[in-house]
C-alpha positions as CSV (number, residue, x, y, z in Angstrom):
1,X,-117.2,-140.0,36.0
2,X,-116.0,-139.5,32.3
3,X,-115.8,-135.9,32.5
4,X,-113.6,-136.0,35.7
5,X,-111.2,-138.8,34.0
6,X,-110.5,-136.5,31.1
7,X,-109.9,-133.2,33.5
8,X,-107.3,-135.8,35.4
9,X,-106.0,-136.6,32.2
10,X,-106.1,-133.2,31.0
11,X,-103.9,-132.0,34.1
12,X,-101.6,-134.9,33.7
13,X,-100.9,-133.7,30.2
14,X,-100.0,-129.7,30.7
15,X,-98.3,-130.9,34.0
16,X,-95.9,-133.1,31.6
17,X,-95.4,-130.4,28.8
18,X,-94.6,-128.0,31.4
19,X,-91.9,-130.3,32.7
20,X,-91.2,-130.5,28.9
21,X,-90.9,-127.1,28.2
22,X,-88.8,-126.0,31.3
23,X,-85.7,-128.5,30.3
24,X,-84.7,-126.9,27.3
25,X,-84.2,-123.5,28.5
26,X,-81.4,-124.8,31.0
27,X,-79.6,-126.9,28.7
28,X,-80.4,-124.0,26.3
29,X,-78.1,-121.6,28.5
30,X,-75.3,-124.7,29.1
31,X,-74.9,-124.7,25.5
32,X,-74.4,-120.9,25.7
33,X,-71.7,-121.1,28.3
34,X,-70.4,-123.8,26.4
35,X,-70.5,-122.0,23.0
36,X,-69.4,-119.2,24.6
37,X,-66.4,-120.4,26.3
38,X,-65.1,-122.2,23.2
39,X,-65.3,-118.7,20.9
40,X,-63.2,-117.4,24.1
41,X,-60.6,-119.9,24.2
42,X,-60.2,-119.8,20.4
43,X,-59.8,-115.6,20.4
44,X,-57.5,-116.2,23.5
45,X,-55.1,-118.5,21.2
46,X,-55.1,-116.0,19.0
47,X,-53.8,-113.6,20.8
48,X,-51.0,-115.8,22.2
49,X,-50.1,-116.6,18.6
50,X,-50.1,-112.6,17.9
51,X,-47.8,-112.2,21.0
52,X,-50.8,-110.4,22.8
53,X,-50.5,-112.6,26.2
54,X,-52.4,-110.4,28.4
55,X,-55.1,-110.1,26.2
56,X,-55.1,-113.8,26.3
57,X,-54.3,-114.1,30.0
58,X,-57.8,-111.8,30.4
59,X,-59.8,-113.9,27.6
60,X,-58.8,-117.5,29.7
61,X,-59.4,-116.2,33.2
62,X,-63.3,-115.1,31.4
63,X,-63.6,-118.6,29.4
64,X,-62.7,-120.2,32.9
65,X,-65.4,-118.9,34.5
66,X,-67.9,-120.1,32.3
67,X,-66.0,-123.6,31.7
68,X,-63.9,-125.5,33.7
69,X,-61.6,-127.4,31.5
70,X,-58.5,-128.9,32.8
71,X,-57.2,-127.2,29.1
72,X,-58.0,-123.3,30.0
73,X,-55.7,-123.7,32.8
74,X,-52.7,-124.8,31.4
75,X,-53.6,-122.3,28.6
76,X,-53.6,-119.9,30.9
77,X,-49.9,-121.2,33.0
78,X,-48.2,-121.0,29.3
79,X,-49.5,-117.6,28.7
80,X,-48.3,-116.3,32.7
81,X,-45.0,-118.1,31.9
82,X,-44.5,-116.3,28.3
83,X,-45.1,-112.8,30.5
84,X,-42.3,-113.6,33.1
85,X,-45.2,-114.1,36.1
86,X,-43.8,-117.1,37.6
87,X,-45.6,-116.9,40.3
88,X,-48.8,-117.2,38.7
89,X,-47.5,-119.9,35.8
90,X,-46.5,-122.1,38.7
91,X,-49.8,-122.3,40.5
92,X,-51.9,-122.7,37.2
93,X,-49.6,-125.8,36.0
94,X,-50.3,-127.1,39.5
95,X,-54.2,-126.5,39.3
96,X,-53.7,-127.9,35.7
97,X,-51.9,-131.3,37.3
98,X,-55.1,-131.5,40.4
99,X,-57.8,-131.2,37.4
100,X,-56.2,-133.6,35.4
101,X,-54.3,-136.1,37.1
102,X,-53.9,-138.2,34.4
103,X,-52.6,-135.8,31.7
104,X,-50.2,-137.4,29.2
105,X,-47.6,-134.6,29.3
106,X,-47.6,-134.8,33.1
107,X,-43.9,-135.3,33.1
108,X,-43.0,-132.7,31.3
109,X,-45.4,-130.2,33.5
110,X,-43.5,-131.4,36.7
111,X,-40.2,-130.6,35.0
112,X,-41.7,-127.3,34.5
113,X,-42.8,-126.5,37.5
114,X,-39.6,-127.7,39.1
115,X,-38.1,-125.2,36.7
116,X,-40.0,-122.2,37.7
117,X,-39.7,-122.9,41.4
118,X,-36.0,-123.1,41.1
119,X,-36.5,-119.2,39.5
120,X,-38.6,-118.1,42.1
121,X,-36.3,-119.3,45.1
122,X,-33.7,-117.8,43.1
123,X,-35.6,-113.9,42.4
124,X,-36.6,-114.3,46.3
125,X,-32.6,-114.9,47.6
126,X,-31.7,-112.2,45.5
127,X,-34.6,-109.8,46.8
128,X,-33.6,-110.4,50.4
129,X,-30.0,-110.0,49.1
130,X,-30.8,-106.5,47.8
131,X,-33.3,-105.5,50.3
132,X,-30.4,-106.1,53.0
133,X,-27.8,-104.6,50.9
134,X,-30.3,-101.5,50.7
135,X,-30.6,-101.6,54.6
136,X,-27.5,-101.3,54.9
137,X,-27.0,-98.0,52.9
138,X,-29.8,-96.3,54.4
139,X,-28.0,-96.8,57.8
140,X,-24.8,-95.2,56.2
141,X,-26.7,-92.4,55.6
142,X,-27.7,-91.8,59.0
143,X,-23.7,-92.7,60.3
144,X,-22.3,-90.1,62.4
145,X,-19.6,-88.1,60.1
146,X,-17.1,-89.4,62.8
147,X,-17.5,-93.0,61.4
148,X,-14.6,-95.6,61.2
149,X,-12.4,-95.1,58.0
150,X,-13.0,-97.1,54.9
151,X,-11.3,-99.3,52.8
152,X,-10.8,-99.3,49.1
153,X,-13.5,-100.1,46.9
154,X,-14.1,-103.5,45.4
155,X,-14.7,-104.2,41.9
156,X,-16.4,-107.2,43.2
157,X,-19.7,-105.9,42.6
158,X,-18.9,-104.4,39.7
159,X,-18.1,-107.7,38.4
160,X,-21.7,-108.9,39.3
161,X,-23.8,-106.0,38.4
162,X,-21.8,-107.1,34.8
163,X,-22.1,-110.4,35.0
164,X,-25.9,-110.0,36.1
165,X,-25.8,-107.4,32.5
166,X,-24.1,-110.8,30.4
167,X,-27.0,-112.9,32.0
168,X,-30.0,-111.1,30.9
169,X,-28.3,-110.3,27.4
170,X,-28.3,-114.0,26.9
171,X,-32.1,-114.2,27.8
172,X,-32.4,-111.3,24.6
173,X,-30.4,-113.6,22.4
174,X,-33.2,-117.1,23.8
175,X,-35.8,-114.7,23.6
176,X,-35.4,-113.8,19.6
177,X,-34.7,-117.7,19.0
178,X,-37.7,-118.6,20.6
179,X,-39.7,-115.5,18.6
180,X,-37.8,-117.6,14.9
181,X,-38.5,-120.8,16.2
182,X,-42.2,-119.9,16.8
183,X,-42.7,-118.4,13.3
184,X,-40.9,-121.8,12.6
185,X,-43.8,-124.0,14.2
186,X,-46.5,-121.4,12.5
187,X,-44.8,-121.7,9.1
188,X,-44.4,-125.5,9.3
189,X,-46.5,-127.4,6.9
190,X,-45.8,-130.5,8.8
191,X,-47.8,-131.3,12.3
192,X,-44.9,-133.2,13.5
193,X,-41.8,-130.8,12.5
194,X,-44.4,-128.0,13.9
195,X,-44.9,-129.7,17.1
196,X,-40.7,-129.8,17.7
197,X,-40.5,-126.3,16.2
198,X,-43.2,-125.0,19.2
199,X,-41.5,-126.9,21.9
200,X,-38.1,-125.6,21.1
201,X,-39.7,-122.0,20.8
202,X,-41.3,-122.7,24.5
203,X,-37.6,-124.1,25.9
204,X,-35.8,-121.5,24.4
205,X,-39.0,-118.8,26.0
206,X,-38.3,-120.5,29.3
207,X,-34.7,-120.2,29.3
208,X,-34.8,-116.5,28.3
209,X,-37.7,-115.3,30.7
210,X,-35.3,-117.2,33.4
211,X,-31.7,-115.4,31.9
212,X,-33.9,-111.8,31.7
213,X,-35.5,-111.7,35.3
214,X,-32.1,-113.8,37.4
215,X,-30.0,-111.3,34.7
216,X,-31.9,-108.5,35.8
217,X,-32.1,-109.1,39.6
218,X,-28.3,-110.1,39.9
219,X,-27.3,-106.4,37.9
220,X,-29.4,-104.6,40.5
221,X,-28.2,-106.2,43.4
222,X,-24.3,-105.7,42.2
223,X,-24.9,-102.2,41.7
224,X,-26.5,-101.9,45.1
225,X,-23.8,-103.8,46.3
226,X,-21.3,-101.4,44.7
227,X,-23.3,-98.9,46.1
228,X,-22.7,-99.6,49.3
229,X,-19.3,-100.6,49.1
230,X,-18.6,-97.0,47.8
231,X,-20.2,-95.5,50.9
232,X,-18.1,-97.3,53.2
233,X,-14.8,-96.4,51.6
234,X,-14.7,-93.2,54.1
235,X,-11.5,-91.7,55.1
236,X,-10.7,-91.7,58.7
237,X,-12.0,-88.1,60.6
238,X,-11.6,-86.4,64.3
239,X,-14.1,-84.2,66.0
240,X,-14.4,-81.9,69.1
241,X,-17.7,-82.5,70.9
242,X,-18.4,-80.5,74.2
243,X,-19.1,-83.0,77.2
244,X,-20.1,-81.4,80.6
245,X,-16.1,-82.0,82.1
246,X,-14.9,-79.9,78.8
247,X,-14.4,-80.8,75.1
248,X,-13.3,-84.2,73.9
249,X,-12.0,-84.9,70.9
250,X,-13.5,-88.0,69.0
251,X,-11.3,-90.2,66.7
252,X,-12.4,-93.0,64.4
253,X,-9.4,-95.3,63.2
């Protein structure tokens, strides 16, 4: 009777250091992941500080898989939004705002966001605008040589394309402010003074990532514009075409 109580015992015993020995291997590897995205995050900031962004875009998108912190993602939005992806900024600060409901800057992220969708309604409008305007001159191309007489040209779009040139010069000049006022921030020995320095460098980065793409889009779609407007200004022409009563002559006026 002895000798089975100890062999129950005995089994008891391996059975709990068994259980003993298999929970540190999995809280082992969390640790790991956790270790491991932390060294990522810190390389990735890093890089963000050294003006590498897609190096730290690529670093945040790896710690994310292994970690997901409400702070990788908005991480990750400021680094989209320093490259001029919009697109992808704008549904990271909204991931950022469903993983953290509560975040303290919360109002300043929805200002943001409203920001960026603004400029991506914008950069649509003026796609469709140039895509249309495009349209159009690929169907004056395939215009009979017969076509009604033009007009002369307008230096309406001239004046855009320009304007459009003005625009995205301005996002140069926010863009090197933004570049001084982030050495600023780094070069700051106070926190506080630091703080304002960074968030001025990010306003000033916003403004000139919105003046270089609307800028940009607004130059392209006034030269298309004066593109087009060119081709129309045809001179009036006549042509003889042979019908099956004889030849007629066509006129455009």
């Amino acid at each position: 009777m002895r000798l089975w109580l100890v062999t129950v015992a005995a089994t008891a015993l391996f059975a709990f250091a068994n259980l003993a020995t298999a929970a540190p291997p999995a809280e082992a590897e969390s640790d790991a992941r956790r270790e491991r995205a932390l060294e990522l995050s810190k390389r990735s900031k890093d890089a963000y500080r050294e003006g590498r962004l897609s190096d730290a875009v690529t670093l945040l998108l790896e710690a994310r898989e292994l970690e997901r912190e409400p702070v990788l993602v908005y991480n990750l939005a400021r680094a989209y939004e320093g490259l001029g992806d919009a697109d992808r900024a704008l549904a990271a600060y909204e991931e950022y705002l469903r993983e953290d409901p509560n975040a303290r800057d919360r109002g300043a992220i929805t200002q943001k966001i409203e920001v960026l969708r603004q400029q991506i309604a914008d950069r649509r409008e003026l796609e469709k605008q140039r895509n249309e305007a495009l349209g159009r001159a690929d169907r004056e191309k395939t215009a009979p040589s017969w076509a009604p007489p033009g007009r002369p040209a307008s230096a309406v779009p001239w004046v855009v394309a320009g304007a459009g040139v003005v625009v995205a010069a301005a996002g140069g000049v926010f863009g090197i402010l933004a570049l001084n006022r982030h050495q600023e921030a780094q070069d700051e020995r106070s926190g506080m003074r630091a703080a304002e320095a960074q968030s001025s460098a990010e306003t000033a980065a916003s403004i000139a990532n919105v003046c270089l793409l609307t800028g940009a889009l607004v130059a392209v779609g006034g030269a298309a514009w004066g593109l087009v407007d060119l081709r129309s200004t045809r001179s009036s022409s006549t042509a003889l075409r042979v019908a099956p009563g004889g030849v007629v002559l066509v006129a455009a006026f």
